[in-house]
LOMI-410660 format. One record per residue (C-alpha): residue number from 1; residue in three letters; x, y negated, z negated. Coordinates in pm, whole numbers, always signed. Layout:
// LOMI-410660
+-----+---------+--------+--------+--------+
! num ! residuo !      x !      y !      z !
+-----+---------+--------+--------+--------+
! NUM !     Ala !      X !      Y !      Z !
...
+-----+---------+--------+--------+--------+
END
This chain:
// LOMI-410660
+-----+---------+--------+--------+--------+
! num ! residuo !      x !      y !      z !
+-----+---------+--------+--------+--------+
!   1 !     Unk !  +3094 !  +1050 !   +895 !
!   2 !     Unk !  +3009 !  +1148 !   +548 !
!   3 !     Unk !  +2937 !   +753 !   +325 !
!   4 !     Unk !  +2928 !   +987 !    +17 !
!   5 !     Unk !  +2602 !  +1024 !   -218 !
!   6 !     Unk !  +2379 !   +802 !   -227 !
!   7 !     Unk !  +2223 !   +572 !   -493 !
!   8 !     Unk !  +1911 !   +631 !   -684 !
!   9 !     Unk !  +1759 !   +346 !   -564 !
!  10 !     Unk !  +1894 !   +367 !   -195 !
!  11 !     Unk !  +1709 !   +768 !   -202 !
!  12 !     Unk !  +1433 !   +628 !   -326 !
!  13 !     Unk !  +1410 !   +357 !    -53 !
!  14 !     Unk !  +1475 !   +614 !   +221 !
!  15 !     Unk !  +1194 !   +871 !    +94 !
!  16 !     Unk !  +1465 !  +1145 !    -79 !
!  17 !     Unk !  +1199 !  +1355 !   -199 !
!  18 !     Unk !  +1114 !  +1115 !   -519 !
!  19 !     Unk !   +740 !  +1182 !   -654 !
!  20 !     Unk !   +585 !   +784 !   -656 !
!  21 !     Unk !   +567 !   +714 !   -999 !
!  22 !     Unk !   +198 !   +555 !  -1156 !
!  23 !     Unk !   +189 !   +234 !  -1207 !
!  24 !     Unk !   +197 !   +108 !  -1557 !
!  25 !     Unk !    -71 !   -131 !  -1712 !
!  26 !     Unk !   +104 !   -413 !  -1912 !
!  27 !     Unk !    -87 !   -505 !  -2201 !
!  28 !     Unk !   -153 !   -848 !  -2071 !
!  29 !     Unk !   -346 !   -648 !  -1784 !
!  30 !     Unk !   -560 !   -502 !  -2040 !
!  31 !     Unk !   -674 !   -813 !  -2199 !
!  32 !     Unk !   -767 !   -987 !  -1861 !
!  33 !     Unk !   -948 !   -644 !  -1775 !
!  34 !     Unk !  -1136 !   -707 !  -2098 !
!  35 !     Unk !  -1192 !  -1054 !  -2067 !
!  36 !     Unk !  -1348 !   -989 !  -1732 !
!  37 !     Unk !  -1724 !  -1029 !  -1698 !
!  38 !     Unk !  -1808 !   -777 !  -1392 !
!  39 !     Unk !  -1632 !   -551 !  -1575 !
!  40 !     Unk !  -1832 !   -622 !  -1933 !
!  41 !     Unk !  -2164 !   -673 !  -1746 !
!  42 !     Unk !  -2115 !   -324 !  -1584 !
!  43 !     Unk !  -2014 !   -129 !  -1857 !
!  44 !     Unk !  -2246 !   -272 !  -2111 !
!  45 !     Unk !  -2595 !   -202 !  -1844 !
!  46 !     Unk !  -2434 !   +188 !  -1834 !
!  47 !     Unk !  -2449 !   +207 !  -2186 !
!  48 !     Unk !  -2797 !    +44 !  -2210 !
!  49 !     Unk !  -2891 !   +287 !  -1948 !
!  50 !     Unk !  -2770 !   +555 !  -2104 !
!  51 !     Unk !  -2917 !   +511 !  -2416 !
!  52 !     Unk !  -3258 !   +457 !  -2210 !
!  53 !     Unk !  -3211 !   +820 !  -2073 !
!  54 !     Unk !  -3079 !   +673 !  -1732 !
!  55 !     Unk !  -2823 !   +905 !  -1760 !
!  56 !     Unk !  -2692 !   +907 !  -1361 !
!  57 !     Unk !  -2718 !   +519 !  -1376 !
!  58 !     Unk !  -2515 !   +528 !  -1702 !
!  59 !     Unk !  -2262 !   +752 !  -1540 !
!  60 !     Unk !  -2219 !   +575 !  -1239 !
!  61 !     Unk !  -2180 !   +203 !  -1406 !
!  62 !     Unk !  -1908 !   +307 !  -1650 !
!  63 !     Unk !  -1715 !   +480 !  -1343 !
!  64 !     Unk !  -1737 !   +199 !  -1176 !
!  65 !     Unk !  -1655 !    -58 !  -1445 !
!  66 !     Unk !  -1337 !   +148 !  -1595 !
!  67 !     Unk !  -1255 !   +160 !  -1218 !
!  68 !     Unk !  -1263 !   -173 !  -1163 !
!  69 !     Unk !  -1127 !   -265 !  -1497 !
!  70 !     Unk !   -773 !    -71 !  -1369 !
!  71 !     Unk !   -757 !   -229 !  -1095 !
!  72 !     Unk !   -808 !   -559 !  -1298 !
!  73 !     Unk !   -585 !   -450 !  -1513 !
!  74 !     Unk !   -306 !   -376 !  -1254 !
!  75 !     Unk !   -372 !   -704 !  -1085 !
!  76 !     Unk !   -511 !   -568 !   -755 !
!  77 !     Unk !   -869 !   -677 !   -793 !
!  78 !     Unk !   -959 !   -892 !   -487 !
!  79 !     Unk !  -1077 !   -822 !   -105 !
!  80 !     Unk !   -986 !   -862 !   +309 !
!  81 !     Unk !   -835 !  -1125 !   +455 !
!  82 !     Unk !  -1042 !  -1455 !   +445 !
!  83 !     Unk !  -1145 !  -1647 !   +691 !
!  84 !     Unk !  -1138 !  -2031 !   +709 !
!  85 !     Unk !  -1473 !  -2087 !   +538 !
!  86 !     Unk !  -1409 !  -1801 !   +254 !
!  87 !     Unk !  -1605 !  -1522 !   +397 !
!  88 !     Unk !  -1478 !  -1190 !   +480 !
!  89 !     Unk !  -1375 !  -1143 !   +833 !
!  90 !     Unk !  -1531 !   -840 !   +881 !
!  91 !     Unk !  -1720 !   -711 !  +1236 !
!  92 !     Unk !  -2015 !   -520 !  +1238 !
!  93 !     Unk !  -1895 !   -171 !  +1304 !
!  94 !     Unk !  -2195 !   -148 !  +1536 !
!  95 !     Unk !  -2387 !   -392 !  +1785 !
!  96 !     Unk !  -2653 !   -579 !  +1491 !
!  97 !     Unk !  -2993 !   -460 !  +1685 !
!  98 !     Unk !  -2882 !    -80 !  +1603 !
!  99 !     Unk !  -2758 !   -210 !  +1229 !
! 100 !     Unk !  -3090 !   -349 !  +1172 !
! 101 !     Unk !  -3256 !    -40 !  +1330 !
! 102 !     Unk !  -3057 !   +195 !  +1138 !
! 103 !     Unk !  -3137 !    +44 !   +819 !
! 104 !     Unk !  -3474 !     +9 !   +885 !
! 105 !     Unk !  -3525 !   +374 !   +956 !
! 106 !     Unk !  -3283 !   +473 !   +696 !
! 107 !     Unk !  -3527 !   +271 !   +468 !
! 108 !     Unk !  -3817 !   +422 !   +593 !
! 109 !     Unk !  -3737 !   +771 !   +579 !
! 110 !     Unk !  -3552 !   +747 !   +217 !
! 111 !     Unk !  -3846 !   +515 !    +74 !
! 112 !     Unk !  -4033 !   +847 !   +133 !
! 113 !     Unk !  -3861 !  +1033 !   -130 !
! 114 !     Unk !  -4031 !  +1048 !   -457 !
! 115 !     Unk !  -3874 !   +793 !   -704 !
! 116 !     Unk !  -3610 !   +939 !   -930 !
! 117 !     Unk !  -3613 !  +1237 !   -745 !
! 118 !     Unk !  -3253 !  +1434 !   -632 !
! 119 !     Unk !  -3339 !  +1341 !   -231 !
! 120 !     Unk !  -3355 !  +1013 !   -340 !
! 121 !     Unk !  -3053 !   +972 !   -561 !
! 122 !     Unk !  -2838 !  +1171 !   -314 !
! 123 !     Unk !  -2942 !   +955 !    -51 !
! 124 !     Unk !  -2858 !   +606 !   -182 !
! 125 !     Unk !  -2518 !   +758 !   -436 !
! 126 !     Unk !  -2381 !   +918 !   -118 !
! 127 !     Unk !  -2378 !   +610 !   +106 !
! 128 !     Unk !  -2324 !   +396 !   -179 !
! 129 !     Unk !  -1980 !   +600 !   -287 !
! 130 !     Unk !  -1878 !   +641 !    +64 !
! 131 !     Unk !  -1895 !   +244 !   +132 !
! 132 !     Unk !  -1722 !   +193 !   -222 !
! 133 !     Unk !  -1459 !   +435 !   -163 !
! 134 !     Unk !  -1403 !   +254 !   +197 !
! 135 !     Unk !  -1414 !    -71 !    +64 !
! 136 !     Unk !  -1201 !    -11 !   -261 !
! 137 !     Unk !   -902 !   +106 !    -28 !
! 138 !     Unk !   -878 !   -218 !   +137 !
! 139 !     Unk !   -490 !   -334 !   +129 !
! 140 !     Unk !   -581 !   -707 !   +209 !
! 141 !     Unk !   -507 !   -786 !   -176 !
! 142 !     Unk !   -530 !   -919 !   -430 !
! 143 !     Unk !   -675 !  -1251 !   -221 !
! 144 !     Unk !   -506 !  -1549 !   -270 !
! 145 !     Unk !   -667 !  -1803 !    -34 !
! 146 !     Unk !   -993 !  -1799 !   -185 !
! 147 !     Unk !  -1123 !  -2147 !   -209 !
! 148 !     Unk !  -1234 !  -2215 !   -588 !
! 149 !     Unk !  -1587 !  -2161 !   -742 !
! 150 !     Unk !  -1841 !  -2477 !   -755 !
! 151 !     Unk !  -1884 !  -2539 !  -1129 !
! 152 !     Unk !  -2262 !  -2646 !  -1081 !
! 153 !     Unk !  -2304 !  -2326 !   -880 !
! 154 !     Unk !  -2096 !  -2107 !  -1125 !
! 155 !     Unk !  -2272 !  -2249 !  -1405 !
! 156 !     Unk !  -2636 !  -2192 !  -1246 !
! 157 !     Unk !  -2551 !  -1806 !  -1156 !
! 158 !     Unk !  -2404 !  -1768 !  -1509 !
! 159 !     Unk !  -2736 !  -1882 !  -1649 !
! 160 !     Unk !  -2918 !  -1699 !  -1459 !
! 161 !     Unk !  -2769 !  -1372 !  -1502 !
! 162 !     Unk !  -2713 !  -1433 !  -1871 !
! 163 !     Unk !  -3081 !  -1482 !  -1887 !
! 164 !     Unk !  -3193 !  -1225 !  -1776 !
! 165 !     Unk !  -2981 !   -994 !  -1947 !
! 166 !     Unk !  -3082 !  -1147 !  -2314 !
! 167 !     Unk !  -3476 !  -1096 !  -2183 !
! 168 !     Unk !  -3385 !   -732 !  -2084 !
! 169 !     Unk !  -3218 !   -662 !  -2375 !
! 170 !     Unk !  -3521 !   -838 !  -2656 !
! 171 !     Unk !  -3770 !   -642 !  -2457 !
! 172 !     Unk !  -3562 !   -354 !  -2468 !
! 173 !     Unk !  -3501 !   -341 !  -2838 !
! 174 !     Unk !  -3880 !   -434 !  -2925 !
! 175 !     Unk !  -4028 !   -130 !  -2707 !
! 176 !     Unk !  -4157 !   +137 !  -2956 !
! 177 !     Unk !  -3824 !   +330 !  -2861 !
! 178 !     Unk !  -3525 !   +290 !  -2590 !
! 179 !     Unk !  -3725 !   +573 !  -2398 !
! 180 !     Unk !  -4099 !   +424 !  -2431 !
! 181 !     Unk !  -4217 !   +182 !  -2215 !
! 182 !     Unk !  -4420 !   -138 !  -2326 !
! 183 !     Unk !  -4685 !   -349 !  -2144 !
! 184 !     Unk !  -4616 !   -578 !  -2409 !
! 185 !     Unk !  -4268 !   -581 !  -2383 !
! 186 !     Unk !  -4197 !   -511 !  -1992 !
! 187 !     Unk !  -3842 !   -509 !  -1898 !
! 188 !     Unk !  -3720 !   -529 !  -1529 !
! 189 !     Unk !  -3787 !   -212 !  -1467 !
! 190 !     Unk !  -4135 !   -170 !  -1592 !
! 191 !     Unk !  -4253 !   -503 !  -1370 !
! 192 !     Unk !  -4090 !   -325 !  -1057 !
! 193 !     Unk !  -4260 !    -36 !  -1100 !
! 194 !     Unk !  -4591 !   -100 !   -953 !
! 195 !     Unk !  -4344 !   -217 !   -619 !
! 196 !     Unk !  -4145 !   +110 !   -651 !
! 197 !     Unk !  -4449 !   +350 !   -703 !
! 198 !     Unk !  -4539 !   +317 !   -337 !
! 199 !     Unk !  -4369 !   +396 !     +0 !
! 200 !     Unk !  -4365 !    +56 !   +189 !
! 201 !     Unk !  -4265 !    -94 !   -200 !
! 202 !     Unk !  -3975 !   +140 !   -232 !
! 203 !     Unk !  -3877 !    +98 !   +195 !
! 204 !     Unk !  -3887 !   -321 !   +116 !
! 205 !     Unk !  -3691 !   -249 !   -159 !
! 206 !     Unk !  -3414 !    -18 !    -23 !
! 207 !     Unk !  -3393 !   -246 !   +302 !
! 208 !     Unk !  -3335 !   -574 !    +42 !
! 209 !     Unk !  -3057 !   -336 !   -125 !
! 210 !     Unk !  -2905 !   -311 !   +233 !
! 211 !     Unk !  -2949 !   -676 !   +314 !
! 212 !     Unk !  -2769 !   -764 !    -31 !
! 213 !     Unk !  -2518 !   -486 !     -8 !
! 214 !     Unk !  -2405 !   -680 !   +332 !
! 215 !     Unk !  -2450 !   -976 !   +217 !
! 216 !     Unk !  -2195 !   -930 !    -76 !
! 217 !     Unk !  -1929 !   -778 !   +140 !
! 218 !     Unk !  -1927 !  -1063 !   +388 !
! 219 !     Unk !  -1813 !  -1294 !    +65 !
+-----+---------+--------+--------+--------+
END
């Protein structure tokens, strides 16, 4: 029996061919994606780095903190379901001996890569992408069951972080140039590269990236 056209809306609903339109950032999205500090702390280290020279760093910072600042912006930013004590309930996607294996080995054969080398980028931007990409298509948002912050603990982090930026940053600007080192003036980077200028230094450090990488998506 023919019920006659249908309605926009009722096409829509039923799939009838309609493109799905992008979503549209309100302007009260933008301000909260500019008021948000992940997103300032990561694009203001890619444009430190890039003015450094650290031009892949640079790159990859401001992707991800525009990136993050949509989805901010759209009000989507958040993670998987939470369990009852606010971390992720996420398995292992493999038994943790052969985790802790495959890191290690994964750290041991990337940690013999020159530093700053293409092998070496490729091998931690690949993986690192690939988990993002995995991670950022999660549809368990935006989280509303997460328990609220501790203000001491907030307030300790915040310190922490913010002091270390403003050291970074002094020693940075009081280097001969953005692109000279100084003993003088070391900044994080300089003091981890006696770690980093070794194999075992650069394995310890790739396995603690690992560790932390974990670590951050169980939260």
């Amino acid at each position: 029996m023919d019920e006659g056209p249908q309605a926009p809306s009722e096409a829509s609903a039923l799939g009838g061919g309609a493109s799905p339109s992008t979503p549209r950032i309100p302007a009260s999205g933008v301000l909260g994606a500019a008021r948000d500090p992940v997103v300032i702390i990561l694009l203001l280290a890619g444009i430190f780095d890039g003015l450094a020279g650290n031009l892949i760093h640079s790159v990859l910072l401001i992707a991800v903190g525009l990136a993050l600042g949509r989805e901010v912006a759209l009000g989507r930013r958040g993670g998987a379901s939470v369990a009852g004590n606010g971390a992720l309930a996420i398995p292992p996607p493999w038994p943790p001996v052969l985790a802790i294996l495959g890191a290690v080995a994964y750290a041991v054969i990337v940690g013999a890569f020159g530093r700053y080398s293409w092998p070496a980028t490729l091998a931690v931007v690949l993986p690192g992408s690939v988990v993002l990409i995995v991670t950022w298509r999660e549809k368990g948002y935006p989280r509303r069951d997460v328990p609220p912050l501790d203000a001491i603990g907030a307030i300790a982090w915040v310190s922490a972080f913010v002091g270390l930026a403003l050291w970074e940053l002094a020693a940075l600007l009081l280097q001969p140039s953005l692109t000279t080192d100084s003993a003088a003036h070391p900044t994080i980077s300089v003091l981890t590269d006696p770690l980093l200028a070794t194999h075992p230094g650069r394995s310890i450090a790739l396995l603690l990236w690992l560790g932390l990488g974990w670590f951050i998506l169980q939260r």
